[in-house]
The first five atom37 places (N, CA, C, CB, O) and aatype in JSON, in Angstrom:
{
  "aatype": [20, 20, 20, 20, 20, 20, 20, 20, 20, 20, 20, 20, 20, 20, 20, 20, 20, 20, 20, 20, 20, 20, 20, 20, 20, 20, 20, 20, 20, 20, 20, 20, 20, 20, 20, 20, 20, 20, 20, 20, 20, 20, 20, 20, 20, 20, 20, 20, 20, 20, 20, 20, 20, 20, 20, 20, 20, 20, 20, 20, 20, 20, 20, 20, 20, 20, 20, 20, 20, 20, 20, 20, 20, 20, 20],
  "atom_mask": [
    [1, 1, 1, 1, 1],
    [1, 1, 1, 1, 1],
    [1, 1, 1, 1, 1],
    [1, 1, 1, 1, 1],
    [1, 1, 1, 1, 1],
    [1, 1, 1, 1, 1],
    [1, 1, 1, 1, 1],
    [1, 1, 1, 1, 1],
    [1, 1, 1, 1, 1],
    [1, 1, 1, 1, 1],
    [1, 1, 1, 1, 1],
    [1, 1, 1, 1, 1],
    [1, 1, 1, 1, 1],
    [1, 1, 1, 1, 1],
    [1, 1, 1, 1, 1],
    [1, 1, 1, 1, 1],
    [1, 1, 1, 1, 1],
    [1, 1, 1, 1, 1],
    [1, 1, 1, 1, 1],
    [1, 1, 1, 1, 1],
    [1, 1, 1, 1, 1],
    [1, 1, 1, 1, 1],
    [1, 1, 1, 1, 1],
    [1, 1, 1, 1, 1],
    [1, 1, 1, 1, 1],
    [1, 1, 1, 1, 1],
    [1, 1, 1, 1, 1],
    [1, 1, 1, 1, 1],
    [1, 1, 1, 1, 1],
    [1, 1, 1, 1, 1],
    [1, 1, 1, 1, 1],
    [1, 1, 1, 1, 1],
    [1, 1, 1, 1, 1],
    [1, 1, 1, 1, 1],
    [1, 1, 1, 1, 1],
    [1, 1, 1, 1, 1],
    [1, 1, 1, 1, 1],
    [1, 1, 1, 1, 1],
    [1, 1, 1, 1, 1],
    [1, 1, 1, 1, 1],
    [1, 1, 1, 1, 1],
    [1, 1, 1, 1, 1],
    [1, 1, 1, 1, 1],
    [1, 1, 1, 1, 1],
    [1, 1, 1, 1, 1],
    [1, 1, 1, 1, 1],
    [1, 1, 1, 1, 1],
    [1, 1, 1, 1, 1],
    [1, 1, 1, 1, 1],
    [1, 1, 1, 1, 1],
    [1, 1, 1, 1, 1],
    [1, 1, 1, 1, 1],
    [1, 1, 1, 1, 1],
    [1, 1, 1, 1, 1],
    [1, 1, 1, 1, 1],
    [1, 1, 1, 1, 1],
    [1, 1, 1, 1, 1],
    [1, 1, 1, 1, 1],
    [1, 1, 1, 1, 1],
    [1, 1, 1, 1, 1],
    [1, 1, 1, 1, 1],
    [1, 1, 1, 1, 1],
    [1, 1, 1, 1, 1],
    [1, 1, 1, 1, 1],
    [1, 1, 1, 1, 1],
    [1, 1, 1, 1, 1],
    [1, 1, 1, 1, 1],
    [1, 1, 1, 1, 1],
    [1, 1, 1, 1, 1],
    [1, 1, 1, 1, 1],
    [1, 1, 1, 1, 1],
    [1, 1, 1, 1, 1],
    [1, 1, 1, 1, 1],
    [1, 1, 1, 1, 1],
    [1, 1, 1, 1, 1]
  ],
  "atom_positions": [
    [[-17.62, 6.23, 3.02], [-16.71, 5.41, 2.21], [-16.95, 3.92, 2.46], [-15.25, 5.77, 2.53], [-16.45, 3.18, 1.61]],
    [[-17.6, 3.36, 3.42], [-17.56, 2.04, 3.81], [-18.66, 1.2, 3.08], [-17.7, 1.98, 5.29], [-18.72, -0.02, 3.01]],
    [[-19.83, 2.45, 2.38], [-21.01, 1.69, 2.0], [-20.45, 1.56, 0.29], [-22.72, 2.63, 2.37], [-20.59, 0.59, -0.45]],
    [[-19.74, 2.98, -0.06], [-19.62, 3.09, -1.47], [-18.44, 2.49, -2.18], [-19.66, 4.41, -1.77], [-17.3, 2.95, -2.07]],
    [[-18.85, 1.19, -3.1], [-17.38, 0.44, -3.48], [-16.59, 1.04, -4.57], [-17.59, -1.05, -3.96], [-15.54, 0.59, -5.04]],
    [[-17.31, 2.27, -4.96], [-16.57, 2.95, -5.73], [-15.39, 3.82, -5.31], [-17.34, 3.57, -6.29], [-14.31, 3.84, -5.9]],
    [[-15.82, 4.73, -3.93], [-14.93, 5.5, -2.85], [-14.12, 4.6, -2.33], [-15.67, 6.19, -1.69], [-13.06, 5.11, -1.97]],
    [[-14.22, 3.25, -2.11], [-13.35, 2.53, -1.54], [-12.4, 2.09, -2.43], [-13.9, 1.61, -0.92], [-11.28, 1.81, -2.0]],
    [[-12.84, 1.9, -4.34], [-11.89, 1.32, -5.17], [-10.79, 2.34, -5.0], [-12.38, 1.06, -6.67], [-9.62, 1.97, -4.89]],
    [[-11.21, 3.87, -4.96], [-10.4, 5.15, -5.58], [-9.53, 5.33, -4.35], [-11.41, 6.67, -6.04], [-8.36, 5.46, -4.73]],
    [[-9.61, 5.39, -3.24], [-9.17, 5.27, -1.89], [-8.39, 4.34, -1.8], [-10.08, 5.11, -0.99], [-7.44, 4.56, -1.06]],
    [[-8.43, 3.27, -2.33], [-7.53, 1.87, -2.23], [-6.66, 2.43, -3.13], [-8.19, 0.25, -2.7], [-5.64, 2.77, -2.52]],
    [[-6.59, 2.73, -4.49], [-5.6, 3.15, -5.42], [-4.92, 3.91, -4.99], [-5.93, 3.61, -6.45], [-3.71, 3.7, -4.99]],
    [[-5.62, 5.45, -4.28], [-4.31, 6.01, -4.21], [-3.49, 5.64, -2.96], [-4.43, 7.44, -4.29], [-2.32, 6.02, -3.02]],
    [[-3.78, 5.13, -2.1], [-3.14, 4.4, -0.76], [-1.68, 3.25, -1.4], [-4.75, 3.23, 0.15], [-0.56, 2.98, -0.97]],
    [[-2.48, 2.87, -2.6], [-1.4, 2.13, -3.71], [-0.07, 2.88, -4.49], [-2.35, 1.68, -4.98], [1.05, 2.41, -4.69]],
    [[-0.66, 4.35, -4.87], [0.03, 5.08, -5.43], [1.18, 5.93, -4.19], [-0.99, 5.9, -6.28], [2.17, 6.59, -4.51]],
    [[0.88, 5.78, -3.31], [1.49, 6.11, -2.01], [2.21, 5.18, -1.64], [0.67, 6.37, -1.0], [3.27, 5.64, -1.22]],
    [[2.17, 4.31, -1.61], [2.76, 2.86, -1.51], [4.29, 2.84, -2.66], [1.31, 1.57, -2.13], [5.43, 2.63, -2.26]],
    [[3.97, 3.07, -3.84], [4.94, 2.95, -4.51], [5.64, 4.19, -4.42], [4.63, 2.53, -5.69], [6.83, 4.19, -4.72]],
    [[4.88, 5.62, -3.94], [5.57, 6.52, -3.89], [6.56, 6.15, -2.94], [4.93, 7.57, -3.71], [7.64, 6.66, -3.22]],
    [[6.57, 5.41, -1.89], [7.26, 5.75, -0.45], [8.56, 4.1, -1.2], [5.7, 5.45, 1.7], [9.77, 4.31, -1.32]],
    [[8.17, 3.24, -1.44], [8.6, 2.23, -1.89], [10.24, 2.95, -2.58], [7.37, 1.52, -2.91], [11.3, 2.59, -2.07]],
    [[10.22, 3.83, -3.61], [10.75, 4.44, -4.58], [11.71, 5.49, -4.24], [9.82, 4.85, -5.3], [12.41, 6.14, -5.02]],
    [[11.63, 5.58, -2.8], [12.25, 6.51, -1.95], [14.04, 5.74, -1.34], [10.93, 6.78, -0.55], [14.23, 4.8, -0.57]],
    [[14.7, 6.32, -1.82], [16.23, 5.46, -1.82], [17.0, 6.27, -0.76], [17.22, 5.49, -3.49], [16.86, 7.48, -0.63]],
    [[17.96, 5.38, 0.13], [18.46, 5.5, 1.1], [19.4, 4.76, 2.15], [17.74, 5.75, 1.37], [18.63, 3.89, 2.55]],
    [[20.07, 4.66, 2.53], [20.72, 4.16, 3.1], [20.62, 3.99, 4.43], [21.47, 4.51, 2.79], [20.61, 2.9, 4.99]],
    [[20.53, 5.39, 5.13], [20.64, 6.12, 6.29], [19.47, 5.16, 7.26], [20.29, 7.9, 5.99], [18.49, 4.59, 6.79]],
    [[19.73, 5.17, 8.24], [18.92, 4.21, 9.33], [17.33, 4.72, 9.86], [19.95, 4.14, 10.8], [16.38, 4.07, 10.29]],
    [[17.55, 6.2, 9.62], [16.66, 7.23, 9.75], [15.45, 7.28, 8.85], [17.37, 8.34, 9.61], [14.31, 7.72, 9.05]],
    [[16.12, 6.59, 7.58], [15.49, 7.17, 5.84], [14.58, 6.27, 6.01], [16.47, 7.0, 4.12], [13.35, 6.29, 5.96]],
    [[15.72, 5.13, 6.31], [14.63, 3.06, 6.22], [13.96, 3.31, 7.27], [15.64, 1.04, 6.57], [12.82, 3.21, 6.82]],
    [[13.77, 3.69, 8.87], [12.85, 3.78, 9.38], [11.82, 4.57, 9.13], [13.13, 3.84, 10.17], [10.79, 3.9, 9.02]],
    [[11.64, 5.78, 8.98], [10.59, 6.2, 7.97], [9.75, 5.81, 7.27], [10.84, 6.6, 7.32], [8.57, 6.13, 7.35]],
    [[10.39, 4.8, 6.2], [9.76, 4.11, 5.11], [9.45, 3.18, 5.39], [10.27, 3.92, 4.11], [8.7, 2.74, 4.52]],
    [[9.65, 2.11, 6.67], [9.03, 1.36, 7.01], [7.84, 1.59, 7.92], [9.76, 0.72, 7.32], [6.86, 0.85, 7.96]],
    [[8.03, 2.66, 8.62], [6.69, 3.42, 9.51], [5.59, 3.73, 8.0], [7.36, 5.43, 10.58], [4.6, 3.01, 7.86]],
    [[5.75, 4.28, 7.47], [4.99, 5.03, 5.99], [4.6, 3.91, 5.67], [5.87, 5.87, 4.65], [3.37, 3.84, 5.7]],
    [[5.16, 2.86, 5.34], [4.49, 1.4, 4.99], [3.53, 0.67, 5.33], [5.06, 0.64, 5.13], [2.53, 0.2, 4.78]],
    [[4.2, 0.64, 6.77], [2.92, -0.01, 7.89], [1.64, 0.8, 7.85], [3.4, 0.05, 9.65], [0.56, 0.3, 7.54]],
    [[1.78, 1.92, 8.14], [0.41, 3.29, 8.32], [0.19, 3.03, 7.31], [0.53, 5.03, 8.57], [-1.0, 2.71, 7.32]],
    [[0.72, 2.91, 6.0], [-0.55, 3.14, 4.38], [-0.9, 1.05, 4.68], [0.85, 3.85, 1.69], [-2.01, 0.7, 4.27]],
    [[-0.46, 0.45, 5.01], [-0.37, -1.07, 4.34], [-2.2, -1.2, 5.7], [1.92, -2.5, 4.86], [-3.27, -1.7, 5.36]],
    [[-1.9, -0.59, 7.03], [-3.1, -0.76, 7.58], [-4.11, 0.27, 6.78], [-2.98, -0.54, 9.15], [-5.06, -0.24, 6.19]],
    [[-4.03, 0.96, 6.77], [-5.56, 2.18, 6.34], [-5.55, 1.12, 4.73], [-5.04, 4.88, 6.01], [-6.45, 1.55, 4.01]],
    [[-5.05, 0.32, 4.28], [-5.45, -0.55, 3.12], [-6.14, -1.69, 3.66], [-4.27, -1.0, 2.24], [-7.01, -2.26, 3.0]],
    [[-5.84, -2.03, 4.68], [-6.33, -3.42, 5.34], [-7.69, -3.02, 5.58], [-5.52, -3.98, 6.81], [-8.57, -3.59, 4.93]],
    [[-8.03, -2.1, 6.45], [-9.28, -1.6, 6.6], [-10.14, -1.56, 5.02], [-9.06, -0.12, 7.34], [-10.94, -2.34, 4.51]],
    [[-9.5, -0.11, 4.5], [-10.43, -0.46, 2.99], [-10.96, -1.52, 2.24], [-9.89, -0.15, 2.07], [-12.08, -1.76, 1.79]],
    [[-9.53, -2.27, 2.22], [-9.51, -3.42, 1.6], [-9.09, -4.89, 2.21], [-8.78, -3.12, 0.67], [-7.98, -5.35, 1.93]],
    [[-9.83, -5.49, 2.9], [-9.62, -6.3, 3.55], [-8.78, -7.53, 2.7], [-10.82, -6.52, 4.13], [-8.81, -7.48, 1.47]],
    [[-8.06, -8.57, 3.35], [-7.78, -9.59, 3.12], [-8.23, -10.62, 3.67], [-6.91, -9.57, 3.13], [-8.74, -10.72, 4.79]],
    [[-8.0, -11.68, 2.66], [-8.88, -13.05, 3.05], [-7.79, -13.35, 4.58], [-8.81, -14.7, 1.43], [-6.61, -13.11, 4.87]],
    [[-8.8, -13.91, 5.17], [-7.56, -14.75, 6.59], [-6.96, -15.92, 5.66], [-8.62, -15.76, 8.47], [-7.14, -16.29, 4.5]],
    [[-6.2, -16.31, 6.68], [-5.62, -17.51, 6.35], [-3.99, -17.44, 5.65], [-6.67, -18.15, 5.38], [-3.29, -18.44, 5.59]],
    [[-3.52, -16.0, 5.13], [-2.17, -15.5, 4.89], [-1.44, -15.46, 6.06], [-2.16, -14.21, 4.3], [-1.71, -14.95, 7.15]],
    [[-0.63, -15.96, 5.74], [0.79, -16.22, 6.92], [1.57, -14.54, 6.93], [2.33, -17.79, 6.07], [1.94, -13.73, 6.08]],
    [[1.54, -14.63, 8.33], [1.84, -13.24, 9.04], [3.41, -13.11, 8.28], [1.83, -13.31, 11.09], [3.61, -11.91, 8.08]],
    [[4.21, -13.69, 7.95], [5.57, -13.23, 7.03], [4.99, -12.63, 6.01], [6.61, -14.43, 6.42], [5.31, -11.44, 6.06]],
    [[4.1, -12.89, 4.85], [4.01, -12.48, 3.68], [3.14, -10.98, 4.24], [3.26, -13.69, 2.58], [1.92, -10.84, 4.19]],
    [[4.0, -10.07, 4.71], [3.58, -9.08, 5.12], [2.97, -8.07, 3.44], [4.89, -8.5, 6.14], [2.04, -7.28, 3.51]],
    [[3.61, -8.31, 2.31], [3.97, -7.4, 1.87], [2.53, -7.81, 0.59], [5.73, -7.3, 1.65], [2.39, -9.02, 0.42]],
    [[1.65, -7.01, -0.17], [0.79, -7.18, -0.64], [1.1, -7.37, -2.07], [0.03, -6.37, -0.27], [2.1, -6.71, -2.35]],
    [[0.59, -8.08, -3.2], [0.89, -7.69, -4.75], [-0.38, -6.81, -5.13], [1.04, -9.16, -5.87], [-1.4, -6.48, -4.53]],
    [[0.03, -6.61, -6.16], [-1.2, -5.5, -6.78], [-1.14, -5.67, -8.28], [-0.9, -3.69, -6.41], [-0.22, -5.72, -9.1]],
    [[-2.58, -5.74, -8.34], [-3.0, -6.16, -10.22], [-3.15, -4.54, -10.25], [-4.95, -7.44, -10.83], [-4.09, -3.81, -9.93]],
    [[-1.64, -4.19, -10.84], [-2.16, -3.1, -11.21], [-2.36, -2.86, -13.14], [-1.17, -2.07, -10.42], [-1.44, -3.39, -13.77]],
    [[-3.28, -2.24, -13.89], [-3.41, -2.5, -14.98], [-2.14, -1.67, -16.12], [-4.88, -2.21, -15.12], [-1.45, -0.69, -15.83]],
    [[-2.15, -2.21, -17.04], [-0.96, -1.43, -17.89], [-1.25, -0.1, -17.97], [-0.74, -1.91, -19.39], [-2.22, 0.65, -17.83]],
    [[-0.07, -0.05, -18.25], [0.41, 1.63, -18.47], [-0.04, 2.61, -17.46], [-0.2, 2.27, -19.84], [-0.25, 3.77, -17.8]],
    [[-0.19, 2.19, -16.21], [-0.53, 2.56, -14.85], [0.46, 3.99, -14.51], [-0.21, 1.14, -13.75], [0.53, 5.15, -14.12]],
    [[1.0, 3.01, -14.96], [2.81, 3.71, -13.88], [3.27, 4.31, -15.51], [4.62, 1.79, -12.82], [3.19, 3.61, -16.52]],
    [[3.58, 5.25, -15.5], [4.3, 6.32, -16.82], [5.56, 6.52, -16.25], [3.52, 8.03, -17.18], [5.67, 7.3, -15.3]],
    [[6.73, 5.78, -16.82], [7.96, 6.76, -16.76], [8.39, 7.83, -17.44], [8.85, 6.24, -16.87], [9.44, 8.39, -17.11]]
  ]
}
């Protein structure tokens, strides 16, 4: 996966689609939000690896945007 930028585009997406899966997950409970913040961190690194970021982002803006293209997401 590290040589092929195609395995890495498809690998990055669904790490994305996991992302919004866990994102989408509602709760209150102290238990629920820790979870989803563990699930976050674990998919947000195995993305860092795939997909690196430029340095120079300030360690607050933890949270990534994504060009994702229309009609991606179907409700």
């Amino acid at each position: 996966i590290s040589r092929d930028a195609e395995q890495r585009q498809k690998f990055s997406e669904k790490i994305i689609v996991l992302l919004l899966t866990v994102d989408a997950i509602q709760g209150v409970d102290m238990m629920v939000r820790a979870a989803k913040r563990s699930m976050v961190d674990e998919l947000e690194a195995m993305l860092d690896v795939v997909d690196p970021q430029e340095p120079g982002k300030s360690l607050s803006m933890r949270r990534r945007t994504f060009d994702m293209p229309s009609g991606a997401i179907q409700k």
